[in-house]
N, C-alpha and C positions, 0 to 999 in steps of 0.2 A: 550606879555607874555602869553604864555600857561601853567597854574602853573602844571595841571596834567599832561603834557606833556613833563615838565623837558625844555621846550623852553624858558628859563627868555630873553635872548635878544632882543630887539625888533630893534635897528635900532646899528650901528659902526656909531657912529657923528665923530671921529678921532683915528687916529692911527700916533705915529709918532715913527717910526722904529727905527733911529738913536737915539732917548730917550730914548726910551724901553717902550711908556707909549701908553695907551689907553680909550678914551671916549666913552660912548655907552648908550644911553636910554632902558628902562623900562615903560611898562605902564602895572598896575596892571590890572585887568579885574575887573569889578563890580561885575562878579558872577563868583562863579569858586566852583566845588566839594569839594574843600579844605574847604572852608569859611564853610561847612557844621559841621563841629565838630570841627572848629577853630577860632573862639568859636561861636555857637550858640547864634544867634543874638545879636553879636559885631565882626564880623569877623576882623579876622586880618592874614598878610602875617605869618606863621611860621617862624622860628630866623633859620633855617634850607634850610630855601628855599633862604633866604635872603645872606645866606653862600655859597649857591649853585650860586647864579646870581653872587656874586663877584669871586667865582668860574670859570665861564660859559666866563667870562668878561676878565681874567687872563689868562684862557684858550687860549681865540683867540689871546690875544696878543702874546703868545708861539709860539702860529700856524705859526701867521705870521712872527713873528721873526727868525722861524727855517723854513720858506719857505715853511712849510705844509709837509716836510722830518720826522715828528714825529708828534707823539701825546702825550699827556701831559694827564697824569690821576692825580686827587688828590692824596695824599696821606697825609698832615698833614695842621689844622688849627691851625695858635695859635696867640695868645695876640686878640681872637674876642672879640669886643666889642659890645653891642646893648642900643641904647642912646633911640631909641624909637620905638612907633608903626609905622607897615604899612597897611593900609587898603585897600580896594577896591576904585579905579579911581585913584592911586599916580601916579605922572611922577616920577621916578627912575633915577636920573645921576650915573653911574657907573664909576669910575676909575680904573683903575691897573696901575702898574708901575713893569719894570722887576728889580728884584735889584740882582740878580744872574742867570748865565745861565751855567753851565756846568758839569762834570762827569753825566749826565745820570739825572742833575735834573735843574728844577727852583725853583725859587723863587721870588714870587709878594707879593707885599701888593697894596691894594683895601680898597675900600671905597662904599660907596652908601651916595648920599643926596639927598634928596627931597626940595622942595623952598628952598635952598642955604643952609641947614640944615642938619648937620651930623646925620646918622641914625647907622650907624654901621661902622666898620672895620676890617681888619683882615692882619695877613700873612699869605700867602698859599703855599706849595710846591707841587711841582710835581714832579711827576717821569716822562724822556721823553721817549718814549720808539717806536720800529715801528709799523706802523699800523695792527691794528687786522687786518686780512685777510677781505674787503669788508666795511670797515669803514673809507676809506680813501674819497672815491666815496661821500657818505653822508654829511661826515662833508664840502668838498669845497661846495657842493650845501647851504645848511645852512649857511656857510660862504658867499655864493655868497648873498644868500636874505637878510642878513642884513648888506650887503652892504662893509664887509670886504674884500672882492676881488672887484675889477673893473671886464668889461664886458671881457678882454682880463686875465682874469685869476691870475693875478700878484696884492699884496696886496696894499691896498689902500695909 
């Protein structure tokens, strides 16, 4: 996780296509520019960033459900839940799951738990739309490093 970096996924542990659903680790950082004013010695992950990673998580599974032919931009959170904190060194389990996919949108709900413990939830939507001119190139690279594509380019 590179939190100033908007990077939350750290590794794609599963993907299972014909479900619609996806696993994926987090690992917080022990220091990060964030922790500086969030909060001043008790840092803690932001309820923002934590919306973003099951975001981030929902995302890929789009990706690879739509064969990487679109991009998926947020567009609405709702029923988010935040059960507790997260701090620096947490392992992050990430889920999503597709529960809709069509006219031009999705729809996931996601999860985050830490030691087998609910942290947060949410539903998310996207809008799918085609790739910005040059941001197609970036996202399979990223896709590839955390292991949501295999070496031969086609999702995991």
């Amino acid at each position: 996780m590179r939190l100033e970096y908007f990077e939350m996924i750290d590794q794609v542990v599963r993907l299972d296509r014909a479900a619609g659903q996806i696993e994926c680790l987090a690992l917080v950082p022990e220091a990060s520019p964030v922790f500086e004013g969030h909060f001043p010695g008790h840092p803690l992950v932001p309820g923002v960033l934590l919306t973003e990673t099951m975001a981030q998580a929902s995302g890929y599974l789009v990706l690879a459900h739509l064969d990487f032919a679109q991009m998926p931009f947020l567009m609405a959170v709702d029923k988010a839940r935040f059960r507790s904190f997260v701090g620096p060194g947490a392992q992050l389990a990430i889920t999503a799951s597709l529960e809709h996919d069509g006219s031009g949108y999705a729809v996931t709900k996601a999860s985050i738990r830490h030691e087998g413990k609910a942290l947060c939830d949410a539903e998310l939507r996207f809008r799918t739309m085609p790739f910005p001119e040059g941001l197609d190139a970036p996202m399979l690279e990223r896709a590839k490093k955390i292991g949501l594509l295999d070496i031969d380019g086609a999702a995991a």
